[in-house]
C-alpha positions as CSV (number, residue, x, y, z in Angstrom):
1,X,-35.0,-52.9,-49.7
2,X,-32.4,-54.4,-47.5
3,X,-31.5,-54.2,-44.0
4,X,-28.4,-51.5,-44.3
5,X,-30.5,-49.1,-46.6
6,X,-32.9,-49.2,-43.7
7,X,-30.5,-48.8,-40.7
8,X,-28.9,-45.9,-43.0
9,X,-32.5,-44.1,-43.2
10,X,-34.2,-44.8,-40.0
11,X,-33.2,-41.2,-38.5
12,X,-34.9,-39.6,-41.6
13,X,-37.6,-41.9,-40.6
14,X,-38.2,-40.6,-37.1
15,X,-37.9,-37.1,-38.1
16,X,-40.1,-37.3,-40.8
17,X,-37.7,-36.4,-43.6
18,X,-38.4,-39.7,-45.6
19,X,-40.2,-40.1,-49.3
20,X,-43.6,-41.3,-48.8
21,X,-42.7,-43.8,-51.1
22,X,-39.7,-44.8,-49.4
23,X,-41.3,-44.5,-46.5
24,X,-44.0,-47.0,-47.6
25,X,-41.0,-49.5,-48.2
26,X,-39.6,-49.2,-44.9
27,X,-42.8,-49.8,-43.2
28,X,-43.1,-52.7,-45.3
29,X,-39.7,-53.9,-44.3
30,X,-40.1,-53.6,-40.3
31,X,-43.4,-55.7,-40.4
32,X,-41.3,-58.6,-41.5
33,X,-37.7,-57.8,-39.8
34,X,-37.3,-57.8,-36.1
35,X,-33.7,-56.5,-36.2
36,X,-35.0,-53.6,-37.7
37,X,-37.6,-52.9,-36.0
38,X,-35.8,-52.8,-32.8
39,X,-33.3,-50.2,-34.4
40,X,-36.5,-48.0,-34.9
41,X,-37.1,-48.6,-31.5
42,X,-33.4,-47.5,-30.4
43,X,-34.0,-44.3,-32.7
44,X,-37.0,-43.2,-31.1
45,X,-35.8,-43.5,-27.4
46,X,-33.1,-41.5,-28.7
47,X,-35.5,-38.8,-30.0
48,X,-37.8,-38.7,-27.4
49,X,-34.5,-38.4,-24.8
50,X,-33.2,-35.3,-27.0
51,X,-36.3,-33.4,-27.6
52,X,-36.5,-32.6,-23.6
53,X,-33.0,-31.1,-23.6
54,X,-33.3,-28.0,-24.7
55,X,-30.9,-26.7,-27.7
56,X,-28.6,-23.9,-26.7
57,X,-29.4,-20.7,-29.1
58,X,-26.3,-19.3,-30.8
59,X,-24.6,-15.9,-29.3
60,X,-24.4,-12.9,-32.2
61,X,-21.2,-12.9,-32.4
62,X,-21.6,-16.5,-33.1
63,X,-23.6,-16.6,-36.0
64,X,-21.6,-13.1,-37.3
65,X,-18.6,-15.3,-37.1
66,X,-20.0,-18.5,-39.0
67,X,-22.0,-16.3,-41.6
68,X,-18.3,-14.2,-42.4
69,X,-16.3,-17.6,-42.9
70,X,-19.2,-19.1,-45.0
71,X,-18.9,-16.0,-46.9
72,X,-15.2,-16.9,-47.5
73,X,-15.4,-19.9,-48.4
74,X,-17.7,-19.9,-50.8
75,X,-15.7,-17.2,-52.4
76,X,-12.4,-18.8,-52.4
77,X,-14.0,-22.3,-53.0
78,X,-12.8,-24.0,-56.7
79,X,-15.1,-24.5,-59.0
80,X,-15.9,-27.6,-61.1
81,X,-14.5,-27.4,-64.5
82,X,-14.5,-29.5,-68.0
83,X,-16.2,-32.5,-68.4
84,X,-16.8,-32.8,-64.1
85,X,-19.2,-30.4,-63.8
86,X,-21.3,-32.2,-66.2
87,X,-21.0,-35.5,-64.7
88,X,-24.3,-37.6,-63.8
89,X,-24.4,-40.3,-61.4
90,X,-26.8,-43.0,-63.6
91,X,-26.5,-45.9,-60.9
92,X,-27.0,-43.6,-58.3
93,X,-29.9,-42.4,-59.7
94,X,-31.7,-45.7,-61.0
95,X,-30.8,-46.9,-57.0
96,X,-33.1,-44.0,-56.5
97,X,-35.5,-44.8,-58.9
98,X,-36.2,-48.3,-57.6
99,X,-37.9,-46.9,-54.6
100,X,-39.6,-44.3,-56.1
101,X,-42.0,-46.2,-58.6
102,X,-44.6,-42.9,-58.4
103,X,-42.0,-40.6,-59.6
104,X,-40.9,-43.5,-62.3
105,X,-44.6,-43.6,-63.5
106,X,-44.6,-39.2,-63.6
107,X,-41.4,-39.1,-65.4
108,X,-43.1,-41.8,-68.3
109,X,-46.0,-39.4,-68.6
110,X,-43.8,-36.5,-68.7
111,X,-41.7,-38.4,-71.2
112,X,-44.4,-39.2,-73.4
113,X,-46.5,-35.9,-73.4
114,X,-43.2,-33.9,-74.1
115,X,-43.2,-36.5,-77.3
116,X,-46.1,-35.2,-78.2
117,X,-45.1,-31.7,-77.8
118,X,-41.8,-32.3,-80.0
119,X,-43.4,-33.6,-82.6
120,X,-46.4,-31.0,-82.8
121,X,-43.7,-27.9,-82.5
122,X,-41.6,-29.4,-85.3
123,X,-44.3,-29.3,-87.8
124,X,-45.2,-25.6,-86.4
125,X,-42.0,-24.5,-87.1
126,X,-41.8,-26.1,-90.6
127,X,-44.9,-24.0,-91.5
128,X,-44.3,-20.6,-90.1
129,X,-40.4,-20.6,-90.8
130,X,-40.2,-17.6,-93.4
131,X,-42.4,-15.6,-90.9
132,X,-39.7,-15.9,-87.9
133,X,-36.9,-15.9,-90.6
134,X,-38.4,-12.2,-90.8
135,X,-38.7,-11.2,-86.9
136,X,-35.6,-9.3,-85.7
137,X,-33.7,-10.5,-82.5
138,X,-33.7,-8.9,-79.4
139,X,-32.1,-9.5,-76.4
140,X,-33.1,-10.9,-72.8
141,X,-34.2,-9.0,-70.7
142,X,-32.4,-8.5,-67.4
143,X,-34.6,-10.2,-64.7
144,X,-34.7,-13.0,-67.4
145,X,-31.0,-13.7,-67.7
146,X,-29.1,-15.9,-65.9
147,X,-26.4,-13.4,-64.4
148,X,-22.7,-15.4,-63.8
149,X,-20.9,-12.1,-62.8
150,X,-20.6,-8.7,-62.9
151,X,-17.2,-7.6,-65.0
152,X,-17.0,-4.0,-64.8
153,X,-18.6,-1.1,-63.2
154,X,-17.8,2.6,-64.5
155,X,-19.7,6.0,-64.0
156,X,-19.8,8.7,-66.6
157,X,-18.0,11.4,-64.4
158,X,-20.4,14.6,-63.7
159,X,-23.3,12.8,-64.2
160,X,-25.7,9.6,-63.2
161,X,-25.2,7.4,-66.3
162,X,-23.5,4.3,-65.3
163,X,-21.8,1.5,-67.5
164,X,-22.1,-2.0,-66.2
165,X,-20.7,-5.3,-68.0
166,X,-21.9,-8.5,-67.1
167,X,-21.3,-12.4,-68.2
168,X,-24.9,-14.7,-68.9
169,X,-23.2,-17.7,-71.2
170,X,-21.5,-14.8,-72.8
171,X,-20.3,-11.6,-71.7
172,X,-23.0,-8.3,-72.2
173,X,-23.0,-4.5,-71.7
174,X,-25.6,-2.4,-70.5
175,X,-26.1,1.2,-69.7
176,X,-28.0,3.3,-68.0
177,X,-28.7,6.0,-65.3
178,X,-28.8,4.8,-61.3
179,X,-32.0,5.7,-61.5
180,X,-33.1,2.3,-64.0
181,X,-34.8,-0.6,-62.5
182,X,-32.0,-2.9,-64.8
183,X,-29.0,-0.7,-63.3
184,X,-29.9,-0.9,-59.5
185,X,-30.6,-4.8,-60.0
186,X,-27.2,-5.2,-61.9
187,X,-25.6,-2.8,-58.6
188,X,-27.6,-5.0,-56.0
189,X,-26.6,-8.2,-57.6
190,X,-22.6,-7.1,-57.9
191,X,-22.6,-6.1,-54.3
192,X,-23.9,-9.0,-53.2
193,X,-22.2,-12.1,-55.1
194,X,-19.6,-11.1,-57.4
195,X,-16.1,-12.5,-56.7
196,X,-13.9,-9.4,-57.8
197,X,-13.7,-7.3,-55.1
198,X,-13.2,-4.4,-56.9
199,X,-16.1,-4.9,-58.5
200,X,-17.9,-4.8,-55.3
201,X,-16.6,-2.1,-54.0
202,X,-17.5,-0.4,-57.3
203,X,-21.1,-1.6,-56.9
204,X,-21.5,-0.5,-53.0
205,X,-19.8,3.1,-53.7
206,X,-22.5,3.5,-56.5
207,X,-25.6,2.3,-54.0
208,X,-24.4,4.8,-51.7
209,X,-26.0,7.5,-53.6
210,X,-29.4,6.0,-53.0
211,X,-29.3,4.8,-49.6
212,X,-33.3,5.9,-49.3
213,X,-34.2,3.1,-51.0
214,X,-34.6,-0.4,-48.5
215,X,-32.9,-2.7,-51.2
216,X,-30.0,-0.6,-50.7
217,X,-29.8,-0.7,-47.3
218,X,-30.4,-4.5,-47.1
219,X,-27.4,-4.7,-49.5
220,X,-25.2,-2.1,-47.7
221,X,-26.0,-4.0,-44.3
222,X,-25.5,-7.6,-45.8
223,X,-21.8,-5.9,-47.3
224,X,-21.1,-4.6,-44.1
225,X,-21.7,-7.7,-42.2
226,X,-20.3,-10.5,-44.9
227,X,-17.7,-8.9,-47.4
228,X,-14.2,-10.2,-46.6
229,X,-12.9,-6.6,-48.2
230,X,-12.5,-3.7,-45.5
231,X,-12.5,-1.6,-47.9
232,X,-16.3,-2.7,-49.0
233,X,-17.2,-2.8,-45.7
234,X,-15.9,1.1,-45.4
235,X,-17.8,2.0,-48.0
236,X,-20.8,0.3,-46.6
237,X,-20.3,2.0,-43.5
238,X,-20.2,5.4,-45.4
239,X,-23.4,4.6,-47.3
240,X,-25.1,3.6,-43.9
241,X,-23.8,6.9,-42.0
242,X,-26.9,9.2,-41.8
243,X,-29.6,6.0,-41.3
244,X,-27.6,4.9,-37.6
245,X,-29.8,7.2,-36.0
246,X,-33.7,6.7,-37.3
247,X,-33.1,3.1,-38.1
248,X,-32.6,0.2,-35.4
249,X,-31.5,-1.9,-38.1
250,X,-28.6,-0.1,-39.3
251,X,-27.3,0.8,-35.8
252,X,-27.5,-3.0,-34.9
253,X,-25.3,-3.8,-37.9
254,X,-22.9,-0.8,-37.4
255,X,-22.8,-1.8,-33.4
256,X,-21.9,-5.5,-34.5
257,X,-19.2,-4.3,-36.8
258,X,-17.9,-2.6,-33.9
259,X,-17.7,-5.6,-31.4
260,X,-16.4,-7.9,-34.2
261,X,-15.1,-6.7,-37.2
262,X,-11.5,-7.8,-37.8
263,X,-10.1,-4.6,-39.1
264,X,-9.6,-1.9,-36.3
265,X,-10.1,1.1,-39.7
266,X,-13.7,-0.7,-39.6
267,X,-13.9,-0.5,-35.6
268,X,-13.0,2.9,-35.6
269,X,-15.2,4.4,-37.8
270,X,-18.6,2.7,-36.1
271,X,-17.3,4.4,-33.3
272,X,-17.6,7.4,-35.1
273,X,-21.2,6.4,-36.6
274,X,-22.4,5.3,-33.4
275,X,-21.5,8.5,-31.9
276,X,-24.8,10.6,-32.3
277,X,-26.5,7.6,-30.3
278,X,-24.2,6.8,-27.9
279,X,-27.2,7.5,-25.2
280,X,-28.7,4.1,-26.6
281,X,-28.7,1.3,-23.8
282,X,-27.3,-1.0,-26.3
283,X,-24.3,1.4,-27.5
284,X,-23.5,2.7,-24.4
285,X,-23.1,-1.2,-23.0
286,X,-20.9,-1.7,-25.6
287,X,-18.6,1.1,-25.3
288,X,-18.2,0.1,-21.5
289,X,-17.5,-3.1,-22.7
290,X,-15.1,-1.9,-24.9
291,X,-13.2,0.4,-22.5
292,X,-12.8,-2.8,-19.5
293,X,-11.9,-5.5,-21.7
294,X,-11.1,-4.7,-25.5
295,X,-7.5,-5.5,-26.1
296,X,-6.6,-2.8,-28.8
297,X,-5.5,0.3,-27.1
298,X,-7.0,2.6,-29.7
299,X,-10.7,1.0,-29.5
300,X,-10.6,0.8,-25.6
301,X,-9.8,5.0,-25.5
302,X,-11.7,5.5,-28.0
303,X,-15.0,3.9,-25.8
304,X,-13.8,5.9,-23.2
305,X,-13.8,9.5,-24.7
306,X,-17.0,8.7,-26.2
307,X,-18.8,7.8,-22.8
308,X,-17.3,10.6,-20.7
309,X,-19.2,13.1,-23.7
310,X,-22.7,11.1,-23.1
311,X,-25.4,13.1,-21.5
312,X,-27.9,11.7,-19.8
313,X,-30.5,12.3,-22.7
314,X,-29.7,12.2,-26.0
């Protein structure tokens, strides 16, 4: 424990975000270390000078805007590859380590029971070898494996059977109607995290045809906000089409798309969606929004010819 690690940690300190037993050792340190001490002091005026300004809350469009670039860049980020992803930091950790002699003393007992449990599973397996030699294989379940990506996505045409190919360490196949728990999961996960967008789109078109259930919706509404394809986002527009109307949610989302979505093919058909409640307060607002200040042309007349056809009661 030296003076710089201190300084470095004192905010996590004041905000309560330290290891007890790091913690502990800073305590220890400030009884005997005046320059220290006097940083806490500094740290604390500063915290107690903050906490009675009150933090701005993010605008909508905001937090739409930050979430959608997120969203990008995770999907365009590189990923770690060869030996790199692999790579431990050993002094890092044992700098670590020092300061946490309670988690030192776990991971001895840890070490030392999992021994035990070596050694006693070694001599199980010597003596009931012949009987597993016997058992057939059989594959992981679904909602045990751990999914890197969806590959393909194909429907049998005339019928609900649906062909989906996904990679765990190695790449797997499984079929199935859209009516299978494993299928929708497979659909749900695709829609959500796969980095082929024509995958996605695949995935979203297919969750259309189920758009009672709430999973769906979740996943047509998180598409609809976050994918950087317009063409998912069309297609999670389609899927959200007859639900504008009985659920707040889904209006909410199609009216955001609206007043921020990038692509004016996107803009222009939640106009269309929104039409049916275009007596909502909230709609209405933002079509007369729309037709003082929006900048495209198309949108702003659009806005227009939809609030000269709203009755008073809808």
């Amino acid at each position: 424990m030296n003076c710089n690690w201190v300084k470095e940690n004192v905010t996590l300190y004041v905000y309560e975000e330290l290891a007890d037993d790091a913690r502990h050792e800073l305590e220890r340190h400030l009884e005997r270390c005046a320059d220290c001490a006097a940083e806490l002091k500094a740290a604390r005026e500063f915290h107690q000078a903050m906490s009675v300004v009150r933090a701005p809350e993010p605008t909508p469009n905001l937090l739409a805007a930050s979430r959608m670039r997120l969203q990008e860049a995770l999907e365009t980020a590189e990923q770690s590859h060869g030996w790199a992803r692999w790579a431990f930091d050993f002094a890092g950790w044992m700098s670590q380590m020092k300061l946490s002699p309670a988690l030192v003393v776990v991971l001895l007992m840890f070490g030392f029971g999992a021994g035990i449990m070596a050694t006693w599973k070694v001599a199980s397996d010597s003596r009931t070898a012949p009987a597993i030699a016997t058992q057939p294989s059989s594959a992981p379940a679904t909602s045990q494996a751990s999914i890197a990506g969806i590959r393909a996505i194909t429907q049998e045409p005339g019928s609900k059977q649906v062909e989906i190919q996904y990679d765990t360490v190695q790449p797997q196949l499984v079929q199935g109607s859209l009516d299978d728990p494993r299928i929708q999961q497979l659909l749900l996960y695709a829609a959500r995290n796969n980095y082929n967008s024509g995958v996605r789109m695949d995935s979203i078109d297919l969750l259309t045809q189920n758009p009672d259930d709430q999973r769906v919706r979740e996943a047509l509404m998180y598409a609809l906000r976050y994918d950087n394809n317009p063409g998912a986002r069309l297609k999670a527009l389609e899927g959200l089409q007859s639900y504008v109307r009985q659920d707040i949610r889904v209006r909410n989302a199609v009216l955001e798309a609206l007043m921020n979505d990038a692509n004016p093919g996107v803009r222009s058909t939640a106009i269309g969606l929104l039409r049916p409640v275009r007596a909502d307060s909230s709609v209405r607002q933002a079509l007369q929004y729309l037709a003082r200040e929006e900048k495209s042309e198309f949108i702003r007349s659009e806005s227009r010819r939809v609030l000269s056809a709203t009755p008073d009661i809808d």
